[in-house]
C-alpha positions as CSV (number, residue, x, y, z in Angstrom):
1,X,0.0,0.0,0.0
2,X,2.9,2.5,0.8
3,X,4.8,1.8,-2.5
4,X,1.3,1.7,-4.6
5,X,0.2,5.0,-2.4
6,X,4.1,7.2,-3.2
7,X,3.9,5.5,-6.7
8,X,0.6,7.4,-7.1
9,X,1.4,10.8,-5.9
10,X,4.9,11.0,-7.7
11,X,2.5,10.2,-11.0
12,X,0.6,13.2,-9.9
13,X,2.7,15.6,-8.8
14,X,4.6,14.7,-12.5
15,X,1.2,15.5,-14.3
16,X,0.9,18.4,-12.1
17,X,4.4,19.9,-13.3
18,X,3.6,19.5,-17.2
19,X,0.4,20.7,-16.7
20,X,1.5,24.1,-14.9
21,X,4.7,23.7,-17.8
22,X,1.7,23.6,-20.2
23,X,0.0,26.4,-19.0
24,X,3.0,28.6,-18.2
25,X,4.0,28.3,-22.1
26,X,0.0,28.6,-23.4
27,X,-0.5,31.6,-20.9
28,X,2.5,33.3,-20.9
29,X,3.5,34.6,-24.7
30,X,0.5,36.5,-24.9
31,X,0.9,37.8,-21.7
32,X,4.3,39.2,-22.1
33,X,3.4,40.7,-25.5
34,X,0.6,42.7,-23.7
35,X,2.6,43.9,-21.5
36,X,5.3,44.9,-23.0
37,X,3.6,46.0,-26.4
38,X,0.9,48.6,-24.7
39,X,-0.9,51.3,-26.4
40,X,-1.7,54.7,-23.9
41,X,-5.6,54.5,-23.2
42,X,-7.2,57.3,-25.3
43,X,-10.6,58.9,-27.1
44,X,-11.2,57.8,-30.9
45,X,-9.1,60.4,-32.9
46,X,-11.5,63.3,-34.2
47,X,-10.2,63.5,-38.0
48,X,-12.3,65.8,-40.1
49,X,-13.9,63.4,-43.2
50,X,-12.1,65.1,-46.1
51,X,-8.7,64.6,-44.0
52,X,-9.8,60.8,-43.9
53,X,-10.3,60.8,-47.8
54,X,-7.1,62.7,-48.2
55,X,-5.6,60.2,-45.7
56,X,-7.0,57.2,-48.2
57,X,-5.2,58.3,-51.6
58,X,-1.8,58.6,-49.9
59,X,0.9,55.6,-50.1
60,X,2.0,54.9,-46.5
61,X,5.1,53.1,-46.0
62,X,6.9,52.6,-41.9
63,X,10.6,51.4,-42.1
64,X,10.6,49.2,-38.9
65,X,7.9,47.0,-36.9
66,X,9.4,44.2,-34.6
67,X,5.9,42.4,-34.6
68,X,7.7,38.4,-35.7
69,X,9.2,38.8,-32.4
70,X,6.1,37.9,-31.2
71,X,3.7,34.7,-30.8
72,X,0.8,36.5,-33.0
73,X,-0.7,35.4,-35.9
74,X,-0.7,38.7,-37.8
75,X,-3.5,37.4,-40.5
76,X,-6.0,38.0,-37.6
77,X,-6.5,41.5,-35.7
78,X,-5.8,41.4,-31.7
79,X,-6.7,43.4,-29.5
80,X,-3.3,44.1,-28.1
81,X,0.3,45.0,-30.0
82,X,0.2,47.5,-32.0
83,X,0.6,45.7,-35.8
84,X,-1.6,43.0,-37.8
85,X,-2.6,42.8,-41.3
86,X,-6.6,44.3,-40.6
87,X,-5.3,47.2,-38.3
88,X,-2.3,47.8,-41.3
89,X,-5.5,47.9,-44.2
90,X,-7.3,50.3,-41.7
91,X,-4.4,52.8,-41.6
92,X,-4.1,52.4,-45.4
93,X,-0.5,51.2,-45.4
94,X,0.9,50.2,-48.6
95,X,4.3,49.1,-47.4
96,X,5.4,47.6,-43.9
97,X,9.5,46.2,-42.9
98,X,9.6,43.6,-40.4
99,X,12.7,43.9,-38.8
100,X,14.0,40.9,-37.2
101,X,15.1,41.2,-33.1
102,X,17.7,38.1,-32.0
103,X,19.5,39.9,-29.0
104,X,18.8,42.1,-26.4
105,X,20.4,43.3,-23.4
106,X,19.0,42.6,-19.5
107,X,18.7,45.9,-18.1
108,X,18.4,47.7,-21.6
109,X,18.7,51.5,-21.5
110,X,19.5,54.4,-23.9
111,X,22.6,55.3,-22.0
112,X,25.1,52.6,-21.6
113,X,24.9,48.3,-22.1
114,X,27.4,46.0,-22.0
115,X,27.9,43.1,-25.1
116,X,27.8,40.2,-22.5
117,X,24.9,41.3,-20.6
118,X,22.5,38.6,-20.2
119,X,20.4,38.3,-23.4
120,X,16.8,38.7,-23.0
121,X,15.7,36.8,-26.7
122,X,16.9,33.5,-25.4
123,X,14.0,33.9,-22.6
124,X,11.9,34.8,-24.6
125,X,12.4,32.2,-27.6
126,X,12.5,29.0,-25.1
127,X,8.7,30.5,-23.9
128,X,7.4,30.9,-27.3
129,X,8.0,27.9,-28.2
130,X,10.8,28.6,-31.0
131,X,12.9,26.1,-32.5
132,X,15.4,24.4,-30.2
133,X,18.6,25.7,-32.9
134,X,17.2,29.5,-32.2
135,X,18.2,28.7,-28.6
136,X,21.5,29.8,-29.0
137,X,22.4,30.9,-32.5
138,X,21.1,34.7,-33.8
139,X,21.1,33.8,-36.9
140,X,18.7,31.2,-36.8
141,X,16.4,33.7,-34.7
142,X,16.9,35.6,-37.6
143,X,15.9,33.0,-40.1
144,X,12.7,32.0,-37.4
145,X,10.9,35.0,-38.0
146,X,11.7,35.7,-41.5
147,X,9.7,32.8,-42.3
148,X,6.6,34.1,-40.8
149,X,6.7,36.7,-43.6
150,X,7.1,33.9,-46.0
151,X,4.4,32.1,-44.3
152,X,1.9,35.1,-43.9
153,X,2.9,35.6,-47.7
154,X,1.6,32.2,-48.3
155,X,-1.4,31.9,-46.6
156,X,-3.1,35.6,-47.5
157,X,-2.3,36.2,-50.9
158,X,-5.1,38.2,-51.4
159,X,-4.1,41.2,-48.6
160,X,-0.3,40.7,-48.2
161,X,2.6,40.1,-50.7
162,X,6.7,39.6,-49.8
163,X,8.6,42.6,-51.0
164,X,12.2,42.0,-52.2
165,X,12.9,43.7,-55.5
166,X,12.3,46.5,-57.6
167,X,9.8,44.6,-59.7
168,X,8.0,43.2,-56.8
169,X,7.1,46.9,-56.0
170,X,5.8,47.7,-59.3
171,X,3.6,43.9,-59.0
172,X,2.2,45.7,-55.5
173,X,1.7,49.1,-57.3
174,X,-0.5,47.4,-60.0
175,X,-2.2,44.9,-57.5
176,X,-3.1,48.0,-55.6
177,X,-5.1,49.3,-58.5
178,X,-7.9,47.2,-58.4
179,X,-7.2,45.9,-54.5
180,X,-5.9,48.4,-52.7
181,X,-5.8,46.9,-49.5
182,X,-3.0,44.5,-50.6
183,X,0.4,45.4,-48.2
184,X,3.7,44.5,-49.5
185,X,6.0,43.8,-46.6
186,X,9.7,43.4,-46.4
187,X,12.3,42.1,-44.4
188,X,15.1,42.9,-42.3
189,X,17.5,43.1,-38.9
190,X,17.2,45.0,-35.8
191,X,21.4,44.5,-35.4
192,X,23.6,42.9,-37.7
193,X,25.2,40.7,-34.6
194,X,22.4,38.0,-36.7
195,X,25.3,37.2,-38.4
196,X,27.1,35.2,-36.2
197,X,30.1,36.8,-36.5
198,X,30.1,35.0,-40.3
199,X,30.3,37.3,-43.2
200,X,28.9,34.5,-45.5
201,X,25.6,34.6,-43.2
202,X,24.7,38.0,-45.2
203,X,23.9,36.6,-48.7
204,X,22.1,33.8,-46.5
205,X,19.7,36.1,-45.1
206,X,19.6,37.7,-48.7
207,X,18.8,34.3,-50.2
208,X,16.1,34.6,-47.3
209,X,14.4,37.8,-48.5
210,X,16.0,40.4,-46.2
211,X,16.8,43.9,-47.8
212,X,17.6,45.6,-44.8
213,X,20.0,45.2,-42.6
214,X,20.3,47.3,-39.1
215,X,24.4,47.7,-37.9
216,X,23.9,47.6,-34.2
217,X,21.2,47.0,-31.6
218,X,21.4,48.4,-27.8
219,X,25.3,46.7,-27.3
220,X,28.7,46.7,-29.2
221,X,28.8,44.1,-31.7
222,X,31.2,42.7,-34.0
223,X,30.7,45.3,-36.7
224,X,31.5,48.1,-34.3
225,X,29.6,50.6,-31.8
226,X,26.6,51.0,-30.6
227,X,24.7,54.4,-29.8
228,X,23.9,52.6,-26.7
229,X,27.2,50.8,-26.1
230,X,30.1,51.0,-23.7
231,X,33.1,51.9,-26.9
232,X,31.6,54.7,-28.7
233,X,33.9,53.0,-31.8
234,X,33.9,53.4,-35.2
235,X,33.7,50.2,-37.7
236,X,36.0,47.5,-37.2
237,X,37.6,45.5,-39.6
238,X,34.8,43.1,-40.0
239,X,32.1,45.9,-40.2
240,X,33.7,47.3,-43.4
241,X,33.9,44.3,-44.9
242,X,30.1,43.5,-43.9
243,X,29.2,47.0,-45.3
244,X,31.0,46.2,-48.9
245,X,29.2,42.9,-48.8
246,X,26.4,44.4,-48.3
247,X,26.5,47.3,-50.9
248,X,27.7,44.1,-53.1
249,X,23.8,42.4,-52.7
250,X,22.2,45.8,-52.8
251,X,21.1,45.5,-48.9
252,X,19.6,48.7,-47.6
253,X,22.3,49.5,-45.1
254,X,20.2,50.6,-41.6
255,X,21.9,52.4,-38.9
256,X,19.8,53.2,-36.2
257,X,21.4,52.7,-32.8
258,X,24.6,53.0,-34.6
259,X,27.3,54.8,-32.5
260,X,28.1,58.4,-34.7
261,X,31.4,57.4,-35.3
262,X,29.8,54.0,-36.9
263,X,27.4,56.6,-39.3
264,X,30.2,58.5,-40.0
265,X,32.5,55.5,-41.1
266,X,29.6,53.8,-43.2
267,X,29.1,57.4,-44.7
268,X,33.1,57.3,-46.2
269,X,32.5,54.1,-47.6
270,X,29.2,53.8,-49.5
271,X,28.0,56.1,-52.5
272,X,24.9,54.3,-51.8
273,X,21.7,56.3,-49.4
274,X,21.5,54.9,-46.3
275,X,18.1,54.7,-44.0
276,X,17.8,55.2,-40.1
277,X,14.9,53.6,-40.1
278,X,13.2,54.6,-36.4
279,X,15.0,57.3,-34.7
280,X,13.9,61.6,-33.6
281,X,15.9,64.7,-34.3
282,X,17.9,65.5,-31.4
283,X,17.4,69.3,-32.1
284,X,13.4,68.3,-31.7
285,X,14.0,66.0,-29.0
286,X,17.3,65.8,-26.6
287,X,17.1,62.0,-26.5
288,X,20.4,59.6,-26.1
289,X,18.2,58.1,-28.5
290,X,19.1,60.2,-31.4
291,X,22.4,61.0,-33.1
292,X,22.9,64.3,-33.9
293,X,21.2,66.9,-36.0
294,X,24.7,67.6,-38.0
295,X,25.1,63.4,-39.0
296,X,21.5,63.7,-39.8
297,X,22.3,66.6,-42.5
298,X,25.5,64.7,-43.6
299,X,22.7,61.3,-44.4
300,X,20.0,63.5,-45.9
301,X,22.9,65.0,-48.4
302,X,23.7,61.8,-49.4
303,X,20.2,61.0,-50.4
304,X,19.1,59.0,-47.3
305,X,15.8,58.9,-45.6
306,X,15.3,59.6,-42.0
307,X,12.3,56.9,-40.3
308,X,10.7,59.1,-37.2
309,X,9.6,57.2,-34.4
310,X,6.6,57.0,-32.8
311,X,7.5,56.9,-28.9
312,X,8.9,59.3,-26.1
313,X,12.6,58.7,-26.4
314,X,11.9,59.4,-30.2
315,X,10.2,62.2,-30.5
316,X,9.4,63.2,-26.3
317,X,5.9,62.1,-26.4
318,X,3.8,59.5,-27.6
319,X,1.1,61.7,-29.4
320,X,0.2,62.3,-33.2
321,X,0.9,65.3,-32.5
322,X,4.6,65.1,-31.3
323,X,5.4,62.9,-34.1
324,X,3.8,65.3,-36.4
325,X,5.9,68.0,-34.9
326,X,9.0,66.1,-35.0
327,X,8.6,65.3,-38.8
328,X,7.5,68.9,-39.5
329,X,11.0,69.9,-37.2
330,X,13.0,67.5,-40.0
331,X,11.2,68.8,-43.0
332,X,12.4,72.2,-42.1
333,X,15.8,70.7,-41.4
334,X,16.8,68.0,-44.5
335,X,14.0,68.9,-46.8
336,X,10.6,66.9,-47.1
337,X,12.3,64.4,-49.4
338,X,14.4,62.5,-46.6
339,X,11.8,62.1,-44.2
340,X,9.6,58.8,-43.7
341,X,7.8,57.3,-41.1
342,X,10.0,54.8,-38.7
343,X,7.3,54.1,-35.9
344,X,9.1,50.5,-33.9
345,X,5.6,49.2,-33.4
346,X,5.6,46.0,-31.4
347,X,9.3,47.0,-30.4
348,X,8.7,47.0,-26.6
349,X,7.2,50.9,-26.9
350,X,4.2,52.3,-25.5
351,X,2.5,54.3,-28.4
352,X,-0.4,56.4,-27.8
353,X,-2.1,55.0,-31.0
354,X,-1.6,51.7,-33.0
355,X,-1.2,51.2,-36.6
356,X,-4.3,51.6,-37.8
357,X,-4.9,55.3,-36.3
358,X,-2.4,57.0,-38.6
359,X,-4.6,59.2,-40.2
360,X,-4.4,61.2,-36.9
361,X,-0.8,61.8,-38.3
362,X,-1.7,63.1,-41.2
363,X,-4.1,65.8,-39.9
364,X,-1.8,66.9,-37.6
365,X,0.8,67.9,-40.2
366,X,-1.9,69.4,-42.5
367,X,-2.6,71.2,-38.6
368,X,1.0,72.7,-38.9
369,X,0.9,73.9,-42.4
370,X,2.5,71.2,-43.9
371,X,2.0,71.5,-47.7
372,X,-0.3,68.2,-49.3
373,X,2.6,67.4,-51.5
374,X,4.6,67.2,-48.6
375,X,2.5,65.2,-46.5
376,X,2.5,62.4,-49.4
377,X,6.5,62.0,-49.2
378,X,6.4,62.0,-45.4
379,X,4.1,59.7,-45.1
380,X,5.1,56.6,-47.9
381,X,6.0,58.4,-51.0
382,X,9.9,59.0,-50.2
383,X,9.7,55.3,-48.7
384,X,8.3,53.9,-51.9
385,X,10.8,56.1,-54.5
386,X,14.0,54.9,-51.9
387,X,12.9,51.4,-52.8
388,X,12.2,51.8,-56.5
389,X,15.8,53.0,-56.8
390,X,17.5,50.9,-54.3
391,X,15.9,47.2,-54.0
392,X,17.4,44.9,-56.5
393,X,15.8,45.1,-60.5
394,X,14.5,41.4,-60.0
């Protein structure tokens, strides 16, 4: 009876463990993303109705959503995150880049982070369930949610298409004609520590449908420093030869979070426009999240586009209204045809509006005086020619 009675309770306290196991990884993904993907409570936007038809004939186009990161099936609309395929139709957005996270820092902060600090993605990828290789190679967290592109590509033809060439955008163009809630979406990496530390991992990811690659994230990484690093460096030896390989695949060359002396290195070596796909203007907003307004002229002179973000550290404030001001500061700064849209929805931000609320956005520029013609380029239209000139032909 004793043997038969502990045999029994170690068979249920053993059910008991996978069950709460179960539970925990059922329960907690979507947890986590609510949490750490809010949106600030607020009233329905009051947009006049010729603003909202205005809103409807523009091409909208945002240079950086993190939304693979997380366990969502972006086909369906949630009522959490900030990013899915019905809320991206509502704010009438043409063209969306995924960008790829595989490493983040414990403690993360705009000011200082060390490389080895404990990485939070491993966490998070062992509770969502991701492949057992994404456990401990970037890369392959790289790879993981690229594929969900692919996959979303796959299984709603009909509203989203995969973006990778010059021709691709003229298929979405067309498409858009007679659907024109069709999104084209692209692909590519918050940090280019995805590679591994392996130069031949770029044309991989190529191979994979990335056109974008980031530089850094919030640490020092093999290519050189971080905005939010402990080095301040320039390139290293390896990051020059990543940026030639790079320019050699026609990869849109990203550097947001890049240390200055990183921007101003990549800036010596390419004749090519580079992006900083979610970022402020420091002279807008005194942020250690933002490089400086002189580096920003030096990009915009060079024919690169400048993504404004949609969150306090961005822009200081969360409102339509302060991103409209900070794009209407960088108008007046590098001209209306180097300004885009770089929100970092479903980036760990608190917004105070989600995806499909950006024709809030638009009023407020046409608010501040903000000529129409303007308001297109801000908005998608510099976005969309950046790609028609810069994606590969086929």
């Amino acid at each position: 009876m004793t043997i038969k009675f502990y045999k029994r309770t170690l068979t249920s306290f053993f059910l008991f463990i996978v069950l709460l196991v179960l539970s925990a990884l059922i329960i907690l993904p979507p947890m986590i993303d609510k949490n750490m993907n809010l949106v600030t409570d607020h009233l329905p936007f009051k947009v006049p109705k010729d603003v909202k038809e205005f809103h409807k004939t523009l091409i909208i186009g945002d240079w950086h959503a993190d939304s693979t990161l997380w366990n969502r099936n972006l086909i369906r609309e949630y009522d959490y995150g900030h990013v899915d395929i019905p809320r991206l139709q509502r704010g009438n957005v043409a063209i969306q880049m995924f960008t790829t996270v595989t490493k983040s820092p414990a403690g993360q902060n705009y000011n200082r982070n060390e490389t080895d600090a404990r990485d939070n993605i491993t966490a998070l990828a062992i509770v969502h369930r991701w492949p057992i290789k994404t456990w401990t190679s970037l890369f392959e967290r790289a790879v993981y949610q690229s594929d969900k592109i692919h996959e979303l590509a796959l299984l709603d033809p009909n509203n989203f298409m995969l973006i990778t060439s010059q021709q691709d955008i003229k298929i979405l163009l067309s498409r858009r004609l007679n659907n024109p809630e069709i999104i084209g979406g692209l692909i590519g990496t918050e940090g280019s520590h995805a590679l591994d530390g392996e130069l031949s991992n770029i044309e991989k990811l190529y191979d994979r449908g990335f056109r974008m690659m980031s530089l850094q994230h919030f640490f020092d990484n093999q290519l050189g420093g971080s905005l939010h690093g402990t080095s301040n460096m320039g390139l290293t030896e390896f990051g020059n030869k990543a940026i030639l390989e790079m320019l050699r695949l026609k990869i849109i060359i990203d550097v947001s979070h890049s240390s200055e002396n990183v921007v101003k290195d990549v800036l010596k070596i390419t004749n090519k426009p580079i992006v900083v796909s979610h970022t402020g203007f420091d002279g807008y907003c005194k942020s250690p999240r933002n490089i400086s307004d002189s580096l920003m002229i030096e990009i915009a002179n060079k024919g690169g586009l400048i993504g404004v973000g949609f969150w306090d550290a961005a822009v200081c404030d969360n409102t339509p209204k302060a991103v409209a001001e900070a794009i209407f500061y960088g108008v007046g700064l590098i001209g209306a045809d180097h300004i885009s849209l770089g929100s970092d929805f479903d980036g760990t931000i608190t917004p105070g509006f989600d995806i499909s609320e950006l024709e809030a956005i638009t009023y407020e520029l046409l608010k501040l005086g903000l000529s129409k013609p303007s308001i297109r380029k801000v908005m998608g239209g510099n976005m969309l020619k950046f790609l028609q000139q810069n994606l590969p032909e086929k």
